[in-house]
LOLOMAR-361898 format. One record per residue: x, y, z of N, C-alpha, C in turn; residue number from 1. Coordinates in pm, whole numbers, plus 32768, in hexadecimal, padded with zeros to 4 digits. Each point is the difference from the previous one (the first is absolute). Example, Ala and Ser with C-alpha at 12.3 -4.5 7.8 and 13.67 -1.06 7.14 Angstrom:
8527	7DC7	830C	7FA7	8077	8000	805A	8078	8000	1
7FDD	8069	7FB8	8052	8077	8006	7FB3	806D	8049	2
END
This chain:
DBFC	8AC0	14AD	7F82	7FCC	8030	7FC9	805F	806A	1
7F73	802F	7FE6	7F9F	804B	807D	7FD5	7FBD	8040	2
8015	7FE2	80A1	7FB2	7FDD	8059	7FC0	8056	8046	3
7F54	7FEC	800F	7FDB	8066	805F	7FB3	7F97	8078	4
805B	8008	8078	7FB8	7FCE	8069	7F7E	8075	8029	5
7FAE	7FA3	8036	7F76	803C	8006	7FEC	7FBB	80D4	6
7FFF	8055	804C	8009	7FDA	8074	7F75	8045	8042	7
7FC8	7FAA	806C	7F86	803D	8055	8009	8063	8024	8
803E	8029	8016	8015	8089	8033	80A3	8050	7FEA	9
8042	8031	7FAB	8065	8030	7FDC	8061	804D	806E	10
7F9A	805A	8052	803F	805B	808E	80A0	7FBB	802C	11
7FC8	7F8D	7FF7	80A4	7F90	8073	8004	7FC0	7F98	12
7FBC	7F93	7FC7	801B	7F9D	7FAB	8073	800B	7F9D	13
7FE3	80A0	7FBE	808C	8002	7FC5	809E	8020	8013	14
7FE3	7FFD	808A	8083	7FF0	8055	8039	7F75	7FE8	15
7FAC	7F6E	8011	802D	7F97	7FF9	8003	7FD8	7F6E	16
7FA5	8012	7FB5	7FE4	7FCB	7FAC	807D	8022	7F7A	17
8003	809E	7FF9	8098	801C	7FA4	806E	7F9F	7FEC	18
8020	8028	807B	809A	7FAF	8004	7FEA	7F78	8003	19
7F91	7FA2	8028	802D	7F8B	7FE2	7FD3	7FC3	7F83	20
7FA9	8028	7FAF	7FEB	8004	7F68	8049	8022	7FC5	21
8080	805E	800B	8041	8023	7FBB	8093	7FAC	801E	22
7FE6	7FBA	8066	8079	7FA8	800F	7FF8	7F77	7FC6	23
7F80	7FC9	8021	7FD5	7F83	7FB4	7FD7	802A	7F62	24
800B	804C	7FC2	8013	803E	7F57	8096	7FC0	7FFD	25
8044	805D	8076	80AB	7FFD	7FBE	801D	7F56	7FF9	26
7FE6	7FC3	8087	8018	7F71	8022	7FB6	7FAF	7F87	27
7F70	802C	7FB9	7FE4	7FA1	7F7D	8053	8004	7F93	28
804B	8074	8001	8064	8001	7F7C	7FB4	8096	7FC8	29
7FB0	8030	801B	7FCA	807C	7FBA	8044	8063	8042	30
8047	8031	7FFE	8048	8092	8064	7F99	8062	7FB4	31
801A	8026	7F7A	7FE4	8083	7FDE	7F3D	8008	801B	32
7FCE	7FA7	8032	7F49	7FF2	803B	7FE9	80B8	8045	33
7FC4	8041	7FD2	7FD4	806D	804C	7F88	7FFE	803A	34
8001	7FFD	80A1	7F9F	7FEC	8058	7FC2	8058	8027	35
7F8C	7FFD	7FEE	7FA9	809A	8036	7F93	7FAA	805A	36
7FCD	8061	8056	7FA0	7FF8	8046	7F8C	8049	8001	37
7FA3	7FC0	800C	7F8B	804F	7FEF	7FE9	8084	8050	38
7FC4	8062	7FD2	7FD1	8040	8072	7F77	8054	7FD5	39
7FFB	7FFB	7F72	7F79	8034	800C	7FA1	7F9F	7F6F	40
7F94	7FD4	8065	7FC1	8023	8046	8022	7FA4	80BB	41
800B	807A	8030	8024	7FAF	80B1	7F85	7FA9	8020	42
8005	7F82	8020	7FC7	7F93	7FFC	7FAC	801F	8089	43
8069	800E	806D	7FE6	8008	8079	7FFC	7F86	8043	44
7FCE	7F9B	7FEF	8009	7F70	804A	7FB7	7F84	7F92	45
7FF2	7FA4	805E	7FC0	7F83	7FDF	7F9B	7FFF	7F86	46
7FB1	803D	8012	7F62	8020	7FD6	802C	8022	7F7C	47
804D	8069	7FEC	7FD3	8005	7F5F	80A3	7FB2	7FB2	48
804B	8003	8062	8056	7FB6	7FB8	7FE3	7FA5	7FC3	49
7F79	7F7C	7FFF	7FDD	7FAB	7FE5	7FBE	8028	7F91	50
7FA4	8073	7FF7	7FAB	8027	7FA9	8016	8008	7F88	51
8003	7FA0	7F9B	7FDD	801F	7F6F	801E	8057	7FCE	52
7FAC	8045	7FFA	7FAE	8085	7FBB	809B	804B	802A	53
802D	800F	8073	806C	806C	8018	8077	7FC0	7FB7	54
8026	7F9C	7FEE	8063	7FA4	7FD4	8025	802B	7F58	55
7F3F	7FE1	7FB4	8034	8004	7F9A	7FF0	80A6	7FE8	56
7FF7	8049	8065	8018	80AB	7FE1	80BF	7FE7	7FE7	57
8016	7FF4	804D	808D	7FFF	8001	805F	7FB2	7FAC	58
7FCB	7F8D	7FBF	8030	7FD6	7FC2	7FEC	802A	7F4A	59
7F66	8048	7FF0	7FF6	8058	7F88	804F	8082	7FE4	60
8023	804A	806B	8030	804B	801C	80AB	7FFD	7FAB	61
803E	7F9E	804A	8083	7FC5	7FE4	8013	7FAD	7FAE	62
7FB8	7FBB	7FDC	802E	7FA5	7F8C	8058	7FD0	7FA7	63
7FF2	808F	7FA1	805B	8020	7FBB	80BD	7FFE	8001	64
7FEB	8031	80B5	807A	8024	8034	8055	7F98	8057	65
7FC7	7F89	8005	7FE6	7FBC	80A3	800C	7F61	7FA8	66
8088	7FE2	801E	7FF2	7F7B	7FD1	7FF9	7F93	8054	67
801A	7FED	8083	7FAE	7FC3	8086	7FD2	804B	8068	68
7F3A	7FED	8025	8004	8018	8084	7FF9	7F9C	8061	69
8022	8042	8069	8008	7F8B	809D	7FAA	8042	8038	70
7FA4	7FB6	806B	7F9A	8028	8069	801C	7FCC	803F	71
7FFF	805E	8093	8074	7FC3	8084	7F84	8028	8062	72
7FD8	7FBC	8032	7FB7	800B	8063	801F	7F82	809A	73
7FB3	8027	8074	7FFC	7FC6	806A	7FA5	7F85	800D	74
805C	7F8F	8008	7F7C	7F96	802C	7FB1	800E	8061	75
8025	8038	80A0	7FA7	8027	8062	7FC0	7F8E	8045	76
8052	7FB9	7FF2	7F93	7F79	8040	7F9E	7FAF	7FB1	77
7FE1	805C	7F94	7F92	7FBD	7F98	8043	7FA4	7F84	78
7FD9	7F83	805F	801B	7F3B	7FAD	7FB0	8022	7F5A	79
7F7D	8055	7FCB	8000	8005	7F9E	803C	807B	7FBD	80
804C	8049	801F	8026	8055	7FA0	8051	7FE3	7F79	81
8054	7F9E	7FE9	804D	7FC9	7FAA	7FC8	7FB8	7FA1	82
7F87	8008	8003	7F90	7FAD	7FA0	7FCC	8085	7FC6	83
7FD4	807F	804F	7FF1	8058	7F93	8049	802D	7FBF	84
807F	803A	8054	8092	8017	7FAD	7FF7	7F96	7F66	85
7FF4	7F76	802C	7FEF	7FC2	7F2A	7FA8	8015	7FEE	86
7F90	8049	8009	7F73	803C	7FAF	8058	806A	7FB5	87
800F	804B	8054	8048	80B1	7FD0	8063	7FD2	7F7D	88
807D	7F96	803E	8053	7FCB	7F79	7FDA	7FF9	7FA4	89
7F84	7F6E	8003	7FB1	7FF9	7FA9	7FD5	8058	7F95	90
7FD2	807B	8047	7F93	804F	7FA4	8054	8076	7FBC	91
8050	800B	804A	808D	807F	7FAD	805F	7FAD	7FBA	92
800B	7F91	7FDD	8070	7FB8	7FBF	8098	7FDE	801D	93
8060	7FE4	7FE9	8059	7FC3	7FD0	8087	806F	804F	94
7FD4	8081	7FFC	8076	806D	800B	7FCE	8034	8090	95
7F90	7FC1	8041	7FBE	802D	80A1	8022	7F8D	8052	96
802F	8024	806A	8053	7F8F	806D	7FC4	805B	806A	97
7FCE	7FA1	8069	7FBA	801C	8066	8013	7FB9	805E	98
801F	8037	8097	8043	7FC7	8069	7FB8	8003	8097	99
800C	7FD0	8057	7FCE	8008	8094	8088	800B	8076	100
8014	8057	7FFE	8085	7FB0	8053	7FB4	7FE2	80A4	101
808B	7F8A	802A	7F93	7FC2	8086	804E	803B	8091	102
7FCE	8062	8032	7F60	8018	7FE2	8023	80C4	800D	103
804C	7FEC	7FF1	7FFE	80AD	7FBC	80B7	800E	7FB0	104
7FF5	805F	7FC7	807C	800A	7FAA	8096	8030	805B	105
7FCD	8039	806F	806A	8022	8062	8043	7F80	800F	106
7FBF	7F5E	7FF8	8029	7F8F	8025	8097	7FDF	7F7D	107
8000	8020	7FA4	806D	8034	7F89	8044	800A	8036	108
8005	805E	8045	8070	8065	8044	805F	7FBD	8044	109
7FB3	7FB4	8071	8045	7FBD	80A1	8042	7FB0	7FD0	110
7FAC	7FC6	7F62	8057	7F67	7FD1	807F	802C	7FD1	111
801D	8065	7FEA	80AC	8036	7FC4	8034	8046	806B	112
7FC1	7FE2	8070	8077	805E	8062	8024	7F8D	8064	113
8063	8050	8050	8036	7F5B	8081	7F9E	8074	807C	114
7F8F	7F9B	803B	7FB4	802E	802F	8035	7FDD	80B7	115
7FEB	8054	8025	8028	7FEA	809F	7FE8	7F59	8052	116
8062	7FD3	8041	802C	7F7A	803E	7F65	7FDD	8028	117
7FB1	7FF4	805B	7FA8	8011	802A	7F81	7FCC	7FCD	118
7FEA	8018	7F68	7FA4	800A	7FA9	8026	7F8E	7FB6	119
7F6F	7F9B	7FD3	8028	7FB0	7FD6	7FBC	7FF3	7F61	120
805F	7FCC	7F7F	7FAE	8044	7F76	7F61	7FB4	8024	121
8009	7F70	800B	7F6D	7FFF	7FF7	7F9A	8042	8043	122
8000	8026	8068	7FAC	804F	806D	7FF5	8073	7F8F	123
806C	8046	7FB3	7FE8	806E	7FBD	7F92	7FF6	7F7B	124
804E	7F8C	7FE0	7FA9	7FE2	7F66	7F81	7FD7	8048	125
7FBE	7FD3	808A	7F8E	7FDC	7FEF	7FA2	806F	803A	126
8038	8064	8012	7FAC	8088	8050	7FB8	802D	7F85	127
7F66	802F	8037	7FC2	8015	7F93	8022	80BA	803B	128
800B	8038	8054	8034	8083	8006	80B8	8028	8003	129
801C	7FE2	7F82	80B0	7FE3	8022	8021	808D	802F	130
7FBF	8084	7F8A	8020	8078	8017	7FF4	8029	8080	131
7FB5	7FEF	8063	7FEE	8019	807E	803B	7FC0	807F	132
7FF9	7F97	7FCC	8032	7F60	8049	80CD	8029	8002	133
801E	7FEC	7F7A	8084	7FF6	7FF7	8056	8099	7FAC	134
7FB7	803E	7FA3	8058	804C	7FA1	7FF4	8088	8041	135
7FB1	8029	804B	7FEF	8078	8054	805C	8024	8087	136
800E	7F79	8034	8071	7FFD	807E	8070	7FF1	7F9F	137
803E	7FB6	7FA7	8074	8004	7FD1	8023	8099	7FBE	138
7FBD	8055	7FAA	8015	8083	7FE1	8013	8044	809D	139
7FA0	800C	8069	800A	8054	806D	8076	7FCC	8032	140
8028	7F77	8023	8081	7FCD	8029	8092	8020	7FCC	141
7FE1	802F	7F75	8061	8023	7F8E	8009	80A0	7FFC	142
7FBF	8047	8044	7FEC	80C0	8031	7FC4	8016	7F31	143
7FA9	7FBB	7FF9	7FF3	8002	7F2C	7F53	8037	8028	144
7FC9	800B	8066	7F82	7FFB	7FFF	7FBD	8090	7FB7	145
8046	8061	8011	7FEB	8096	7FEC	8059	801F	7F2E	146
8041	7F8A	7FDD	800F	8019	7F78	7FBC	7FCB	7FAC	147
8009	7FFC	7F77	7F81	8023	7F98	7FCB	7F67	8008	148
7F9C	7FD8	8004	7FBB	7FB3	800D	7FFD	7FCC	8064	149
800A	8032	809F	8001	7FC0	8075	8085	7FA0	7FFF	150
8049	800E	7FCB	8087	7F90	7FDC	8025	7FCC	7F76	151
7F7F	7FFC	7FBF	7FEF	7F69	7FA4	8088	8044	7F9E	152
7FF2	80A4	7FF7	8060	7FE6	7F86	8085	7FA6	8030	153
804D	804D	8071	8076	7FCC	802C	8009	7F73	8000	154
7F7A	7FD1	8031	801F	7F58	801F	7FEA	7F92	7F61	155
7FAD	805B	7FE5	7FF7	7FB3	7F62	8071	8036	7FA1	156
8055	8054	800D	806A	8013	7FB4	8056	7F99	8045	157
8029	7FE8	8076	8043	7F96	8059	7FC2	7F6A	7FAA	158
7F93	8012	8003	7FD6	7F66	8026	8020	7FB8	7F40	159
7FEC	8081	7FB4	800D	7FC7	7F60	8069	7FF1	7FE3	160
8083	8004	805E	8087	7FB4	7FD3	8012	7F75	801F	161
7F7A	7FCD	8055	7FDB	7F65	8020	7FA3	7FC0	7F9A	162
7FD7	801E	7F70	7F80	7FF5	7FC6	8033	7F5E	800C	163
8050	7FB6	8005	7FD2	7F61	7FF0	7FDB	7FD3	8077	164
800B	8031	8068	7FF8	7FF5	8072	7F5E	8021	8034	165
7FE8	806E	7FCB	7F61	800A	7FFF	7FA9	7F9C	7F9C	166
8041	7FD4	7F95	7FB9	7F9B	7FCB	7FD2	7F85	8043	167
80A4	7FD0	8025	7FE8	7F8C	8049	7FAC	7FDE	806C	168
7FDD	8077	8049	7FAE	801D	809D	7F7A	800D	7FC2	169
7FD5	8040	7F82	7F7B	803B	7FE6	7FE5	7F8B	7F73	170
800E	7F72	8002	7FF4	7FC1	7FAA	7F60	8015	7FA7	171
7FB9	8020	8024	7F6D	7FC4	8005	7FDB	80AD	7FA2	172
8054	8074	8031	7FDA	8073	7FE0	806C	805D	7F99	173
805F	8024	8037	8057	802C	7FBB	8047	7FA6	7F9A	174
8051	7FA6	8033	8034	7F82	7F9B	7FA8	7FE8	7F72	175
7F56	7FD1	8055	7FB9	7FD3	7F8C	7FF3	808F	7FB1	176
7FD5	806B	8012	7FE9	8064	7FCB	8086	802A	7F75	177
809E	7FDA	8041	8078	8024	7FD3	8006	7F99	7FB3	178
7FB6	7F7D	7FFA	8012	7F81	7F95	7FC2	8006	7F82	179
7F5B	804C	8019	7FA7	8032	7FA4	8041	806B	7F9E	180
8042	8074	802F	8023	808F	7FD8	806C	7FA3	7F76	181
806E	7FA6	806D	8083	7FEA	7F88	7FB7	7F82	7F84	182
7F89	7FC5	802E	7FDF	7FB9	7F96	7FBD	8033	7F99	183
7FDE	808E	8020	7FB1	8048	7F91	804D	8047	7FB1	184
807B	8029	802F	805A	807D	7FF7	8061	7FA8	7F9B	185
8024	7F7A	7FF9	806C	7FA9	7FC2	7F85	7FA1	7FAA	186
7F7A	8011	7FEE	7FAF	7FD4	7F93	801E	8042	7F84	187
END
């Protein structure tokens, strides 16, 4: 099976995003799933990640090759984004799974690691700046700030030996997202 995650911006994203797609593949029962990540065309952020028109470039493109994509983007604070996310489903079909994580994807991360005494998960899960707020001091706290993705690879290779653990914390985002993927994948 081809998965191509499709992320707002690829630069970091596919620091987190690899390894824990490719752990929740192994954890559905799919090991042999080959996960790719997008990178061209580089999205760059919000704006066109949403965009249509760029979506179904990428998805004409691959087609052929690409037997699920995922779109991983940042909720950001925005209460309607998850209503366009099922437009996008909607209009690409059956093999397009589309996500918000709350409220950025670094929040993945914290949910699979044992996060410093101090810090409490809900305060984390409810920061609409987690990356700044929480996942930026934990990499600088961790001396990870200066490796490839500002940390994310190290901590998201850490954090995807917890994938039930990030489910359970990210019910609403990851979980639901990981419930959709195995009900399509075992149809």
């Amino acid at each position: 099976m081809n998965v191509l995650i499709i992320p707002e911006d690829f630069r970091k994203d596919q620091y987190i995003l690899k390894p824990l797609f490719s752990r929740l593949f192994r954890r559905l029962g799919i090991p042999s799933a080959h996960i790719a990540i997008c990178q061209d065309p580089l999205l760059g952020g919000i704006g066109e990640a949403l965009k249509t028109e760029r979506l179904a470039e990428i998805v004409a493109e691959r087609s052929g090759m690409t037997d699920i994509f995922i779109l991983c983007v940042d909720r950001d604070g925005v209460v309607g984004r998850r209503h366009r996310l099922d437009v996008i489903e909607t209009e690409f079909g059956p093999d397009f799974f589309a996500e918000n994580a709350w409220e950025e994807i670094e929040t993945w991360v914290l949910a699979g690691l044992v996060l410093p005494g101090e810090w409490r998960w809900a305060d984390v899960r409810a920061a609409v700046h987690v990356k700044e707020q929480y996942f930026e001091p934990l990499a600088a706290q961790r001396g990870l700030s200066d490796s490839p993705g500002g940390g994310r690879k190290a901590l998201a290779d850490e954090a995807s030996r917890n994938i039930n653990a990030i489910r359970q914390k990210c019910p609403d985002d990851f979980h639901a997202l990981a419930r959709r993927i195995e009900a399509r994948a075992y149809s």
